[in-house]
NUPA-718232 format. One record per residue (C-alpha): residue number from 1; residue in three letters; x negated, y negated, z. Coordinates in nm, 3 decimals, decimal comma, always signed. Layout:
// NUPA-718232
<atom i="NUM" aa="ALA" east="X" north="Y" up="Z"/>
...
//
This chain:
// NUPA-718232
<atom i="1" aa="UNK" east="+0,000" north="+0,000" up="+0,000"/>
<atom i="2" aa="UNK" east="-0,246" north="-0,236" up="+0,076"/>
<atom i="3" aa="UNK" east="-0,463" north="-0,172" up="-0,232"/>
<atom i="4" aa="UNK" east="-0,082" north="-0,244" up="-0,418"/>
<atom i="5" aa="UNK" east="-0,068" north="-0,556" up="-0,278"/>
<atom i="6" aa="UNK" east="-0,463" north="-0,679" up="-0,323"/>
<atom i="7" aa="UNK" east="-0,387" north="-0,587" up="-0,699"/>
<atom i="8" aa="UNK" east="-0,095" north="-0,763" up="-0,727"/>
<atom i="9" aa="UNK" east="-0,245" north="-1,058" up="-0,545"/>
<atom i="10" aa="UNK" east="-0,534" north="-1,074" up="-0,753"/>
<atom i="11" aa="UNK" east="-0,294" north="-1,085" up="-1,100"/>
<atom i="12" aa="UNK" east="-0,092" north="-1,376" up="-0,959"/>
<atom i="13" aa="UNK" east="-0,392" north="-1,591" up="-0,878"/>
<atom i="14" aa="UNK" east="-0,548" north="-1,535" up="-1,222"/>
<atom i="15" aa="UNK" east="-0,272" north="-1,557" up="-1,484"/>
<atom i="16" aa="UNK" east="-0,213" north="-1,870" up="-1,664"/>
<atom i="17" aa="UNK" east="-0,050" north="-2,005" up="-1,988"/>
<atom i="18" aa="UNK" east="-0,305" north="-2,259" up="-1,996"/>
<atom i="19" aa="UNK" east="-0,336" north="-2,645" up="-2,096"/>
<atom i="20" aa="UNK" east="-0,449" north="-2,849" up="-2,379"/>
<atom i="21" aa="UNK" east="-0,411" north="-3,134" up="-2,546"/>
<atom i="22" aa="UNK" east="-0,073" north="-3,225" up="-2,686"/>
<atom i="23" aa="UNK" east="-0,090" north="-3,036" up="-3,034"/>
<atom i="24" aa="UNK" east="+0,247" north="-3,138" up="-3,094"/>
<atom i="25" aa="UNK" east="+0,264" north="-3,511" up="-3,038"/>
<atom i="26" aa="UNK" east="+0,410" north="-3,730" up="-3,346"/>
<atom i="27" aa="UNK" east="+0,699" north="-3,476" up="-3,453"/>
<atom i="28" aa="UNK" east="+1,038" north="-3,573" up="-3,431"/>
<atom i="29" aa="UNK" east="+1,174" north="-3,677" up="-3,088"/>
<atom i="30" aa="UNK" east="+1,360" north="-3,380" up="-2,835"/>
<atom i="31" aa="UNK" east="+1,744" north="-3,447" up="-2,716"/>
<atom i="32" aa="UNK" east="+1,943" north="-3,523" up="-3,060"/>
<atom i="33" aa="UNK" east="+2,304" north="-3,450" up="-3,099"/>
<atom i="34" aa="UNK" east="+2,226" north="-3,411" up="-3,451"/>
<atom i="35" aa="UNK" east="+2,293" north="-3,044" up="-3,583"/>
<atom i="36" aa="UNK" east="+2,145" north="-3,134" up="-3,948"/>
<atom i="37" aa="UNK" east="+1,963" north="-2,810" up="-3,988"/>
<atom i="38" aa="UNK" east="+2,206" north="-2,553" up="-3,884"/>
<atom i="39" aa="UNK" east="+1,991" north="-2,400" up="-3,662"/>
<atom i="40" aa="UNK" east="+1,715" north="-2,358" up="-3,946"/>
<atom i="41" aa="UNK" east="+1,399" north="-2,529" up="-3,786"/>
<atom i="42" aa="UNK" east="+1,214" north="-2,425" up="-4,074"/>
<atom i="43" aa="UNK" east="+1,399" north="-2,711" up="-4,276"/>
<atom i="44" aa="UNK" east="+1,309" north="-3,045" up="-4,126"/>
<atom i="45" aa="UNK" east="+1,155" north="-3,208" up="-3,842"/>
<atom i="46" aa="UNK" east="+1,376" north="-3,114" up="-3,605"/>
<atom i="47" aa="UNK" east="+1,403" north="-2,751" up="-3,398"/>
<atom i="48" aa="UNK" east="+1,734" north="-2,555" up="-3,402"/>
<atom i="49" aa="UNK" east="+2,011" north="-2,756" up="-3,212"/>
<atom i="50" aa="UNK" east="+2,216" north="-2,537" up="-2,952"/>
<atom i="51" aa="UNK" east="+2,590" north="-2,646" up="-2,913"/>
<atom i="52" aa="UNK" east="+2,759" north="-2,721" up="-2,567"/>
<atom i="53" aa="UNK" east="+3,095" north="-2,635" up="-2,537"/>
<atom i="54" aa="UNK" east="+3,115" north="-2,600" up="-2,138"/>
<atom i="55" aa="UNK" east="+3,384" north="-2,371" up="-2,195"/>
<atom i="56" aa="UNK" east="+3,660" north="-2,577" up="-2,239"/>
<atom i="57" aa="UNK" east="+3,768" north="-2,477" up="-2,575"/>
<atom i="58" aa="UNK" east="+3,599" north="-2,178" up="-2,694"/>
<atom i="59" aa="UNK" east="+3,238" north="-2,031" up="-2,600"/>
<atom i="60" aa="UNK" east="+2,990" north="-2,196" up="-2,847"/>
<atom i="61" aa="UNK" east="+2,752" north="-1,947" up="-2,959"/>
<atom i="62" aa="UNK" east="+2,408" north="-1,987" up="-2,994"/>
<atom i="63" aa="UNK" east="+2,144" north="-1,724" up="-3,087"/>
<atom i="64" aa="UNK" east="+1,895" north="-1,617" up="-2,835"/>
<atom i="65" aa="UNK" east="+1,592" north="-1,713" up="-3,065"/>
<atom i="66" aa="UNK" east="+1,755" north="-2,102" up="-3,077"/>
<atom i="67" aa="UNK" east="+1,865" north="-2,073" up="-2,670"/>
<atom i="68" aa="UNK" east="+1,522" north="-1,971" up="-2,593"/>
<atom i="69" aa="UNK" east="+1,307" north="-2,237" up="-2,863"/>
<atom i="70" aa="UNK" east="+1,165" north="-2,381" up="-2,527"/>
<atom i="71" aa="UNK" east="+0,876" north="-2,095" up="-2,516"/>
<atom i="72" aa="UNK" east="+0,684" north="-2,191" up="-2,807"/>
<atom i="73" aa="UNK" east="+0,695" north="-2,523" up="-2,736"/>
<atom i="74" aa="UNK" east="+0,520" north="-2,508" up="-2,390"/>
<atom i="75" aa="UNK" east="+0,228" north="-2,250" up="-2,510"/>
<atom i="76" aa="UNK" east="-0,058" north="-2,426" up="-2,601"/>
<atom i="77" aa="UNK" east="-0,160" north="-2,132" up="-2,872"/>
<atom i="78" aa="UNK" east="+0,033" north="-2,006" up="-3,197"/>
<atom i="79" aa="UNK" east="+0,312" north="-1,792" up="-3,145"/>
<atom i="80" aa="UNK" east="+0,464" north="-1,499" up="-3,332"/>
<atom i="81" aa="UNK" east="+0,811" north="-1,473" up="-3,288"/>
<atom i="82" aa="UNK" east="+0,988" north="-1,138" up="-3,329"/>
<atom i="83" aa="UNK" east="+1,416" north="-1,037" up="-3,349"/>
<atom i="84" aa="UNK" east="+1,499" north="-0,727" up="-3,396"/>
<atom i="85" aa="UNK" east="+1,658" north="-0,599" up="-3,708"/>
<atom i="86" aa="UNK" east="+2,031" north="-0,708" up="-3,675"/>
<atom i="87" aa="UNK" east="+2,025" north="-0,889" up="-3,393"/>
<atom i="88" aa="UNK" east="+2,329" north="-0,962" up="-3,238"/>
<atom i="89" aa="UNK" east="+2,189" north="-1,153" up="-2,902"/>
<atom i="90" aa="UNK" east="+2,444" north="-1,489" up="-2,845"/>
<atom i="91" aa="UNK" east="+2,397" north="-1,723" up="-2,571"/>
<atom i="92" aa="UNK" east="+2,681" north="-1,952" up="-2,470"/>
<atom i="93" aa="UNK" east="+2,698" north="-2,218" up="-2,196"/>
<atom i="94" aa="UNK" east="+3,068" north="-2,130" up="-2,011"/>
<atom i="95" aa="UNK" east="+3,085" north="-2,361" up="-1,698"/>
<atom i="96" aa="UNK" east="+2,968" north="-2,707" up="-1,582"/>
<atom i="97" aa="UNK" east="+3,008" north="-2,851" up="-1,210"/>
<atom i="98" aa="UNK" east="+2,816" north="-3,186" up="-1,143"/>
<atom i="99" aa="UNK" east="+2,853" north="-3,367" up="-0,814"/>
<atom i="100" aa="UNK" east="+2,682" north="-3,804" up="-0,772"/>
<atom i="101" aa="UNK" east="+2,593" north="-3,961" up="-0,485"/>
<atom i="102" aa="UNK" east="+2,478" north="-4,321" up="-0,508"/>
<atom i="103" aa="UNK" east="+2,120" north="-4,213" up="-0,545"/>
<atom i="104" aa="UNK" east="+2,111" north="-3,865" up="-0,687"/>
<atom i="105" aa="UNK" east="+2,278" north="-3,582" up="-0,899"/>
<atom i="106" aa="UNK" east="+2,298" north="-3,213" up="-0,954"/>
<atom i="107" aa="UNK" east="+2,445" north="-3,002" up="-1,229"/>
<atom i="108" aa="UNK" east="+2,480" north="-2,709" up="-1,274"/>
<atom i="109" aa="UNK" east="+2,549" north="-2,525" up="-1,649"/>
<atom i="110" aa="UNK" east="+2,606" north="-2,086" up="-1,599"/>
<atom i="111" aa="UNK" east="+2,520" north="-1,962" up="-1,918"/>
<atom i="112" aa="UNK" east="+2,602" north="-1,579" up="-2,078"/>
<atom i="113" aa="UNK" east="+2,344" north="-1,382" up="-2,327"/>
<atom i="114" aa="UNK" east="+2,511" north="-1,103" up="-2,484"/>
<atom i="115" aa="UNK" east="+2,455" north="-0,887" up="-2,758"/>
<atom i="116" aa="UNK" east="+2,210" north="-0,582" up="-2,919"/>
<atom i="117" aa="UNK" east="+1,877" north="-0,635" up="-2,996"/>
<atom i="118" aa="UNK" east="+1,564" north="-0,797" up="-2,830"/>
<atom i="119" aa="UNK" east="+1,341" north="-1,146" up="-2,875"/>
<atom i="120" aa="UNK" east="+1,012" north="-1,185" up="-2,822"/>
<atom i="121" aa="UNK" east="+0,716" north="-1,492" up="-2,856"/>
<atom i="122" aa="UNK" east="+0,354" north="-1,300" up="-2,853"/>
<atom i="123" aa="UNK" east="+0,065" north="-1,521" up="-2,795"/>
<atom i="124" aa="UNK" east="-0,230" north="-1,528" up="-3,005"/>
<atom i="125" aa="UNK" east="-0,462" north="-1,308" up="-2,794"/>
<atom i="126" aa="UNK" east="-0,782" north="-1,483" up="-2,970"/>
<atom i="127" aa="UNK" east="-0,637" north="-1,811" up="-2,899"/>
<atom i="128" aa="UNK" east="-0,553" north="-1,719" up="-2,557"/>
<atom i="129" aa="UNK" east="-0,832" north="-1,502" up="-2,471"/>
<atom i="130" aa="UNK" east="-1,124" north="-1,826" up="-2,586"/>
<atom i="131" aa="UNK" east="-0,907" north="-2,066" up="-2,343"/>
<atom i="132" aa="UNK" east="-1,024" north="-1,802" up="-2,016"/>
<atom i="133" aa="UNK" east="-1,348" north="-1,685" up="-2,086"/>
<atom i="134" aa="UNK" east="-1,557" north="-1,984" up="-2,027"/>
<atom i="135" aa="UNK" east="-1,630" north="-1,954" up="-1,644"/>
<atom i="136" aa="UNK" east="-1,681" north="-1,577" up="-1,693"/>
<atom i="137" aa="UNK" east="-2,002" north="-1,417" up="-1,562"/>
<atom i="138" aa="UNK" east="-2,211" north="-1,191" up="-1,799"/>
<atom i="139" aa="UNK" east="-1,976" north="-0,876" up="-1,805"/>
<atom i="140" aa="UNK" east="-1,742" north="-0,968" up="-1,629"/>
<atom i="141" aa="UNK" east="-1,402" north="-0,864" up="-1,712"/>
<atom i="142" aa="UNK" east="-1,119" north="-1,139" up="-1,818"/>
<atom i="143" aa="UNK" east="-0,809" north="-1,036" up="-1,629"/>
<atom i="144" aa="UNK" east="-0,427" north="-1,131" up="-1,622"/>
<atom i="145" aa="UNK" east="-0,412" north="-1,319" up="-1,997"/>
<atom i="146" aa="UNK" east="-0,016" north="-1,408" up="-2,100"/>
<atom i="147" aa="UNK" east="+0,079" north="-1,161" up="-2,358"/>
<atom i="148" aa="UNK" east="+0,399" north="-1,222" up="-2,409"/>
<atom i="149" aa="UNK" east="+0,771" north="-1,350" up="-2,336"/>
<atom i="150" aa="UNK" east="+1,080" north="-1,090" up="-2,414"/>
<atom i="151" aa="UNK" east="+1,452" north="-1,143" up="-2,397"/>
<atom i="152" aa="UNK" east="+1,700" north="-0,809" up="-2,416"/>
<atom i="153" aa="UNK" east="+1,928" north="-0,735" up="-2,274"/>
<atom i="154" aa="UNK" east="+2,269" north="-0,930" up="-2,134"/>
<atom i="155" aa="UNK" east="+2,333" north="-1,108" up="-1,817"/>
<atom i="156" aa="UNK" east="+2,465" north="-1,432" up="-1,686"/>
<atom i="157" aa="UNK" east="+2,248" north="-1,714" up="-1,618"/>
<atom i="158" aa="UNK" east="+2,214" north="-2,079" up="-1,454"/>
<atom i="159" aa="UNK" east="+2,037" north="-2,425" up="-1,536"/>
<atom i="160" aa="UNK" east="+2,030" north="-2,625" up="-1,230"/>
<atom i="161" aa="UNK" east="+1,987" north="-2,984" up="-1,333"/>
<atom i="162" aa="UNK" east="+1,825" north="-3,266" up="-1,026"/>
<atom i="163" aa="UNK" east="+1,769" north="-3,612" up="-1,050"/>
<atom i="164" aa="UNK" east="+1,763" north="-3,983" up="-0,926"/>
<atom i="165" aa="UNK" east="+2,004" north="-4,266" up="-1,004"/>
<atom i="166" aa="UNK" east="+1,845" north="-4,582" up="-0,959"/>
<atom i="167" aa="UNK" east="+2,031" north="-4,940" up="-1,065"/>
<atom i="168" aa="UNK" east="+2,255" north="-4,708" up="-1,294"/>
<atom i="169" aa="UNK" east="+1,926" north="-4,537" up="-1,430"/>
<atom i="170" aa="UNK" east="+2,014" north="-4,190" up="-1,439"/>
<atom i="171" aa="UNK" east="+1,624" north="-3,990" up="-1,424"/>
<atom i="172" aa="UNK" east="+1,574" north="-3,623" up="-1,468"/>
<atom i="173" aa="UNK" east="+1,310" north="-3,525" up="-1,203"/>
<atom i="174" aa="UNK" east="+1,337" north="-3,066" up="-1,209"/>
<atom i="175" aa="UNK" east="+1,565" north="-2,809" up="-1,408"/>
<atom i="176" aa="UNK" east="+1,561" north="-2,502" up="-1,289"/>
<atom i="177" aa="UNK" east="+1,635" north="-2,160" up="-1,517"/>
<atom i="178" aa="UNK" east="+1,781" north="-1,895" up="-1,320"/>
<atom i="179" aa="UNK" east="+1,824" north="-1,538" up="-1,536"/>
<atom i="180" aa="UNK" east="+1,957" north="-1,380" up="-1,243"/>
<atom i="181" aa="UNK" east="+2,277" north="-1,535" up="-1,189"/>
<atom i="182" aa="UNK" east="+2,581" north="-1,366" up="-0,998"/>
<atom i="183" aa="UNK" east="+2,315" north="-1,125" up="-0,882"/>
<atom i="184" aa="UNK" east="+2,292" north="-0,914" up="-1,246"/>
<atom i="185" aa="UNK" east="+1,910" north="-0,870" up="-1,358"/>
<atom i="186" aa="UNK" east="+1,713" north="-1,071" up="-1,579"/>
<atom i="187" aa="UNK" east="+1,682" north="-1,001" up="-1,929"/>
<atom i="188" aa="UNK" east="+1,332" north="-1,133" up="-1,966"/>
<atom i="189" aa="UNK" east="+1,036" north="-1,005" up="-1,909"/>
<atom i="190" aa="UNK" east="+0,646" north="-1,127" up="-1,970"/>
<atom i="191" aa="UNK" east="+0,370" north="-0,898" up="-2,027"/>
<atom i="192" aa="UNK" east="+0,047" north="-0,939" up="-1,910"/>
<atom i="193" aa="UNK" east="-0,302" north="-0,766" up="-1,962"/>
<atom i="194" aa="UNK" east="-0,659" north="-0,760" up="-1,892"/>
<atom i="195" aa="UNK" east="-0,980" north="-0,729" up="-2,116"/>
<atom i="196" aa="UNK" east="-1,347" north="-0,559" up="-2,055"/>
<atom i="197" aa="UNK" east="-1,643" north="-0,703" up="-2,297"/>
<atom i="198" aa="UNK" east="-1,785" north="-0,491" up="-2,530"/>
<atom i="199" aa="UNK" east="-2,120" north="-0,617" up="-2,664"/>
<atom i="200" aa="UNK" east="-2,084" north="-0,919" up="-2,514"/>
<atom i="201" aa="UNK" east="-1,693" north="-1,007" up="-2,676"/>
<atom i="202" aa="UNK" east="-1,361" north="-1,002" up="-2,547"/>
<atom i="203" aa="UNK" east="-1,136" north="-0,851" up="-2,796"/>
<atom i="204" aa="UNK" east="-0,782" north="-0,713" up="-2,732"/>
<atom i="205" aa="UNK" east="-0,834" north="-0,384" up="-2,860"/>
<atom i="206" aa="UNK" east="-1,016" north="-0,356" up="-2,503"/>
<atom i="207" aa="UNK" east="-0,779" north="-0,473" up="-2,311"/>
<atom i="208" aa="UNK" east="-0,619" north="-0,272" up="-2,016"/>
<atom i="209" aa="UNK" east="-0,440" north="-0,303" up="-1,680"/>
<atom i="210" aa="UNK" east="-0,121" north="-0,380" up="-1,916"/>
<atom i="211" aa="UNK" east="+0,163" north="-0,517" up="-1,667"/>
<atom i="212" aa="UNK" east="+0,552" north="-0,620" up="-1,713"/>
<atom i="213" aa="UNK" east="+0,690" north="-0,849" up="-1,458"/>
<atom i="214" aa="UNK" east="+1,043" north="-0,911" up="-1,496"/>
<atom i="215" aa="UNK" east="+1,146" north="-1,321" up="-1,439"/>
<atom i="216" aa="UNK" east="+1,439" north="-1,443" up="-1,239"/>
<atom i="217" aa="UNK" east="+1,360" north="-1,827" up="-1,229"/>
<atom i="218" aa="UNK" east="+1,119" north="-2,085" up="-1,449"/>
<atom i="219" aa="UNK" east="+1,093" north="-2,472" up="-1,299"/>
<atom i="220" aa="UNK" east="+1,012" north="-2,763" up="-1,470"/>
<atom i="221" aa="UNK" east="+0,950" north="-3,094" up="-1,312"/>
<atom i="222" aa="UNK" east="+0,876" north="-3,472" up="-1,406"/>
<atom i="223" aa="UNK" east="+0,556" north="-3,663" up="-1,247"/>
<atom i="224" aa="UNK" east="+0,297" north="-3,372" up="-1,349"/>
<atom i="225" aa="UNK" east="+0,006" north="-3,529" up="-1,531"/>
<atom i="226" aa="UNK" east="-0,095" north="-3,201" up="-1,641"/>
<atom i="227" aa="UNK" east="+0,287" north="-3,038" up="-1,648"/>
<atom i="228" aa="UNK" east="+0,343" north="-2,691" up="-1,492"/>
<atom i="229" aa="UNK" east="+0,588" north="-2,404" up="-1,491"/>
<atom i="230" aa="UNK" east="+0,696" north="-2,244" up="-1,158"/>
<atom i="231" aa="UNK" east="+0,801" north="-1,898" up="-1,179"/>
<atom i="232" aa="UNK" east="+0,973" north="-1,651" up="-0,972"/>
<atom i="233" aa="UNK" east="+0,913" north="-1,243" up="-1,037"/>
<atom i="234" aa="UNK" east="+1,176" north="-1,004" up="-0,944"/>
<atom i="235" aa="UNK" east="+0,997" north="-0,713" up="-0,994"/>
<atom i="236" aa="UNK" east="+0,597" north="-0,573" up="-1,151"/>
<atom i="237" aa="UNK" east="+0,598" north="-0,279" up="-1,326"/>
<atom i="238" aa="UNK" east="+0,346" north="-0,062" up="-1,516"/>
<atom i="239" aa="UNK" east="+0,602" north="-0,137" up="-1,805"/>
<atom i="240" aa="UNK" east="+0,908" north="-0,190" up="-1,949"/>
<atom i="241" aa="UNK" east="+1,126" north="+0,108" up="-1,871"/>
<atom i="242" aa="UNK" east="+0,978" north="+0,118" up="-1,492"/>
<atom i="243" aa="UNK" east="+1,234" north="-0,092" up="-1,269"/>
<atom i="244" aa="UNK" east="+1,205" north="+0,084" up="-0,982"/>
<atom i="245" aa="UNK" east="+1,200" north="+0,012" up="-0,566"/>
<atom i="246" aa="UNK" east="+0,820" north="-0,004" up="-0,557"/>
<atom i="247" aa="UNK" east="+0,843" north="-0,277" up="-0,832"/>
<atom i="248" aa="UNK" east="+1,065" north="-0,489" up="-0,683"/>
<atom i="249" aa="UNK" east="+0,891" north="-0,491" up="-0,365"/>
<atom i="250" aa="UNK" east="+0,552" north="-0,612" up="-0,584"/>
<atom i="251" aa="UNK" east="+0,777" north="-0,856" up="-0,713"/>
<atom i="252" aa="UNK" east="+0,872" north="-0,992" up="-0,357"/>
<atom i="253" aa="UNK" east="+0,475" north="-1,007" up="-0,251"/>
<atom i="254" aa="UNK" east="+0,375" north="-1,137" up="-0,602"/>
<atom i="255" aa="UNK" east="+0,609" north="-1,476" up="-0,551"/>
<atom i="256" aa="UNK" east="+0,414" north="-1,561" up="-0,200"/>
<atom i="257" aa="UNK" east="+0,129" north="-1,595" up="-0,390"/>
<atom i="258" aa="UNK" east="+0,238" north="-1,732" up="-0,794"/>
<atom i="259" aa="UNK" east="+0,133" north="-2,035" up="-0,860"/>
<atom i="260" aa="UNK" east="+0,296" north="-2,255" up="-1,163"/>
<atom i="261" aa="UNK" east="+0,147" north="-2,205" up="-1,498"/>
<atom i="262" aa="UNK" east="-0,020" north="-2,449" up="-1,687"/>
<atom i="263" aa="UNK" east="+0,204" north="-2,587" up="-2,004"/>
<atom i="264" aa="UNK" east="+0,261" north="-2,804" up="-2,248"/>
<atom i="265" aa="UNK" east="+0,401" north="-3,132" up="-2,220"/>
<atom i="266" aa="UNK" east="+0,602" north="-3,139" up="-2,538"/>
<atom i="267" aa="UNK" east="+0,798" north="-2,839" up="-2,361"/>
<atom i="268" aa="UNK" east="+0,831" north="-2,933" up="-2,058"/>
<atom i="269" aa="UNK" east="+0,945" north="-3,309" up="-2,162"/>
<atom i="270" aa="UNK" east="+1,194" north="-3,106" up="-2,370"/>
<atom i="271" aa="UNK" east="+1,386" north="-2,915" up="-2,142"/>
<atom i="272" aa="UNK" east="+1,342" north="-3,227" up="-1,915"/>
<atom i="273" aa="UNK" east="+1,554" north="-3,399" up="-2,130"/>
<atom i="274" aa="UNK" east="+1,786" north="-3,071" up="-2,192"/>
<atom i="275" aa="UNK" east="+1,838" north="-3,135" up="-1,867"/>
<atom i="276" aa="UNK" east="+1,984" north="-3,532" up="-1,964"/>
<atom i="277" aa="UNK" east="+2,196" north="-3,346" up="-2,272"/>
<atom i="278" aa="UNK" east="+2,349" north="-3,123" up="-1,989"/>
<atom i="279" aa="UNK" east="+2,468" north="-3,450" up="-1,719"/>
<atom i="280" aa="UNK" east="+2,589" north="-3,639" up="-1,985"/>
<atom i="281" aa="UNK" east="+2,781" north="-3,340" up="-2,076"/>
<atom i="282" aa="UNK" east="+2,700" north="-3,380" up="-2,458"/>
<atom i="283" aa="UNK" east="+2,848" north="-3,121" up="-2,732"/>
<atom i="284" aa="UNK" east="+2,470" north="-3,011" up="-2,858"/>
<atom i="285" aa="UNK" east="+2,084" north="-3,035" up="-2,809"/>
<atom i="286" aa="UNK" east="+1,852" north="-3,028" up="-3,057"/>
<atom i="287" aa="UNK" east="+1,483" north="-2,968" up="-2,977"/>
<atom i="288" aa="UNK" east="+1,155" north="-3,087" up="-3,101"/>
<atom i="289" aa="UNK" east="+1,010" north="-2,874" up="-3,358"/>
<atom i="290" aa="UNK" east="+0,717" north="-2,686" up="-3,235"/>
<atom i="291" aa="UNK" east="+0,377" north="-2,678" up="-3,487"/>
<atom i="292" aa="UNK" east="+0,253" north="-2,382" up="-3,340"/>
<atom i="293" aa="UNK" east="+0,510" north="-2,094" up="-3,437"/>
<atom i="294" aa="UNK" east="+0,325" north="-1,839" up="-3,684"/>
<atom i="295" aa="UNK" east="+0,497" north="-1,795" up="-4,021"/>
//
């Protein structure tokens, strides 16, 4: 048990996403209504826009791939994107609550993904492997490198939305993604591994110590000057199909220890202002296109 929870320890204090410059600075602006593309980002300057509905007509459906566009625009590396072969996964926002003081709000948006088929953003491992190498010892062994970010699976979910009001100014400071809602599990999972040299390079045909942790909660806050994503495990697994007791009791010792990962502004400013789309309680979103998507 106590070699579990050294491991475990050790995998949490090294994993990062990692920071750089903002690669994606001069694109077209995060937080239009506009719905110009019909969800094709590949088309203009603009990401896919996700409708709002609330649920006061009829569930607005989005796909999972335009829900979740926030992922490649906080990694700081290129990122293949892969849906499975008639995908079916929808994601609709259902419910809204909001509740105003004179100097602060929350909102909060419960949101269902439904549907067959899976989702998934793989970082470039060269890309991410050169940003975590370069306070490595000779031989030394680069552990706990992002892999990627999966989504399968259905469940109900909730954005918590927090923020100031000052002379009328209405300020986003967190949002808060909860994947967990009305206690179902999370759909999404990250996989993470670890790579030995081999002549003196780190390639990921070496890697090993391969690791699934399943996510319940991401946070992203205003006021960072290098922005960060909290994150909160429910379980660690060997992999995918392992869910078991003894991962979910790695998951509990792996959140004393997690710190936020390292991301990019552009993403974090965008679901920042997602955040803004949801209090105002507009009909759609559109993100900022992200440069760094693989073709």
């Amino acid at each position: 048990m106590i070699r579990i929870i050294t491991i475990v320890c050790i995998f949490l204090l090294t994993v990062s996403v990692g920071i750089s410059s903002d690669a994606n600075s001069g694109m077209c602006g995060s937080g239009s209504e506009s719905a110009a593309d019909g969800n094709n980002a590949a088309k203009d300057c603009n990401g896919p826009t996700v409708l709002l509905d609330f649920g006061k007509d009829s569930f607005k459906k989005n796909s999972v791939p335009s829900f979740m566009y926030f992922v490649p625009l906080i990694s700081p590396v290129p990122v293949e994107r892969q849906t499975s072969i008639g995908n079916e996964q929808q994601a609709s926002v259902i419910s809204r609550d909001k509740k105003v003081d004179s100097e602060n709000f929350y909102v909060s948006c419960e949101f269902y993904m439904y549907g067959n088929g899976f989702h998934k953003n793989t970082f470039d491992h060269a890309g991410m492997i050169a940003r975590n190498i370069d306070n490595l010892k000779e031989g030394e062994p680069l552990k706990n490198i992002l892999d990627y970010i999966k989504f399968e699976g259905q469940g109900y979910g909730r954005i918590e939305v927090e923020g100031t009001i000052n002379d009328s100014n209405e300020t986003v400071t967190e949002v808060n993604v909860y994947f967990n809602a009305r206690g179902q599990r999370s759909p999404v999972t990250v996989g993470i591994y670890s790579v030995n040299p081999k002549n003196g390079k780190y390639n990921y045909e070496n890697r090993y110590n391969q690791i699934v942790a399943r996510v319940n909660v991401l946070t992203f806050k205003r006021g960072q000057d290098r922005p960060r994503m909290g994150i909160k495990l429910a379980s660690v697994n060997s992999n995918e199909e392992a869910d078991g007791y003894w991962g979910h009791i790695k998951g509990m010792i792996a959140n004393l220890f997690i710190k936020p990962l390292e991301v990019e502004k552009i993403g974090n400013d965008a679901m920042l202002d997602f955040g803004y789309a949801l209090l105002k309680e507009r009909p759609a979103f559109t993100f900022s296109k992200a440069k760094n998507i693989k073709d």
